[in-house]
N, C-alpha and C positions, 0 to 999 in steps of 0.2 A: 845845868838843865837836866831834865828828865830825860833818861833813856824811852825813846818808842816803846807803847808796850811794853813795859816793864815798872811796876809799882811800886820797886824796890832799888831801883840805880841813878842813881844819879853822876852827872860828871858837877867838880865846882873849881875855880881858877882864882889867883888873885894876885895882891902886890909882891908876894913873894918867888915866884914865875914857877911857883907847882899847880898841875891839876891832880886832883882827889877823886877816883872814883868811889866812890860809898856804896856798902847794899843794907840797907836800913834792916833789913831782915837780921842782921847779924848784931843788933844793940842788944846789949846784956850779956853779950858772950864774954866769956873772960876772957883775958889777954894771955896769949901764950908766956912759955918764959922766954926772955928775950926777944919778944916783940916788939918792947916797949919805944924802942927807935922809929919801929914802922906806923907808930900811933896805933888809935885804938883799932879792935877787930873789924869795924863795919867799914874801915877804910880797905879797899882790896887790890887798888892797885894805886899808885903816885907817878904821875910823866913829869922828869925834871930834863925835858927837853928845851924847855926855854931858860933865856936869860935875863928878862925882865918880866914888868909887870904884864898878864895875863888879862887881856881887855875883852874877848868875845871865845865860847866854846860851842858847839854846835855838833849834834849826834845826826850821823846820816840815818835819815827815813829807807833808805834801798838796801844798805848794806850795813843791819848789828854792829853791834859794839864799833865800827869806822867813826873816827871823831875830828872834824878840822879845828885848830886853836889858833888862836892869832894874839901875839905880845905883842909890845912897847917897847922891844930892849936897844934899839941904835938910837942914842941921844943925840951922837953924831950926824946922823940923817937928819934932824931935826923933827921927830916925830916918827921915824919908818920903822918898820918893824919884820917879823916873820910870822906865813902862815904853815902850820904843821899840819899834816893828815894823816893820822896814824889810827895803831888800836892792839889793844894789847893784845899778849898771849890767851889764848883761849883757855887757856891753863887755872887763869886768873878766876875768871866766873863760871865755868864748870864745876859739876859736884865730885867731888873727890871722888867718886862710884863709879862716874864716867872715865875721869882722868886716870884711875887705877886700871881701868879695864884696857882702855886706849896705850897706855905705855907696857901692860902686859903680852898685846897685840904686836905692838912694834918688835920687843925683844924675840916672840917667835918667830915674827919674819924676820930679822935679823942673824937669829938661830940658823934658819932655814936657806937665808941665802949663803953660809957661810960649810955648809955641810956638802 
């Protein structure tokens, strides 16, 4: 499903127990080198937190990028499953502009508490 507000992310799940988040904004971009395992560029993050098939994904409306998932993976339950609520690094869908600045920040307070 669609990220809230957002025109360009989606989460998708399925029988193989990955979720994909996508940012459609990024088709055409070329693939880095050796990316080629991570799939193509518009994919930007993969939770391979489950173990079976991926039946329902759902983006919280309160709290960005928070996603609950729910699989199919205990056959031995006879149907039961797990539900995850996670979300990824913010590392992930930040512009690289933010993230540079942000880890440049950290180092001089780390600098700083170290002196």
């Amino acid at each position: 499903g669609w990220l809230p507000e957002s025109r360009t992310h989606f989460g998708s799940g399925g029988e193989d127990a990955l979720i994909y988040i996508w940012d459609t904004a990024r088709c055409g971009m070329p693939m880095a080198r050796g990316d080629e395992e991570g799939g193509p560029p518009e994919v930007i993050f993969r939770h391979a937190g489950h173990r079976g098939s991926v039946q329902d994904l759902q983006w919280n409306p309160k709290d960005p990028w928070c996603m609950a998932s729910v699989s199919e993976d205990a056959s031995w339950a006879q149907g039961g499953g797990t539900l995850q609520i996670w979300r990824p690094n913010d590392f992930v869908y930040r512009s690289d502009e933010e993230c540079i600045k942000e880890v440049d920040k950290l180092q001089t307070d780390l600098r700083g508490a170290t002196e």
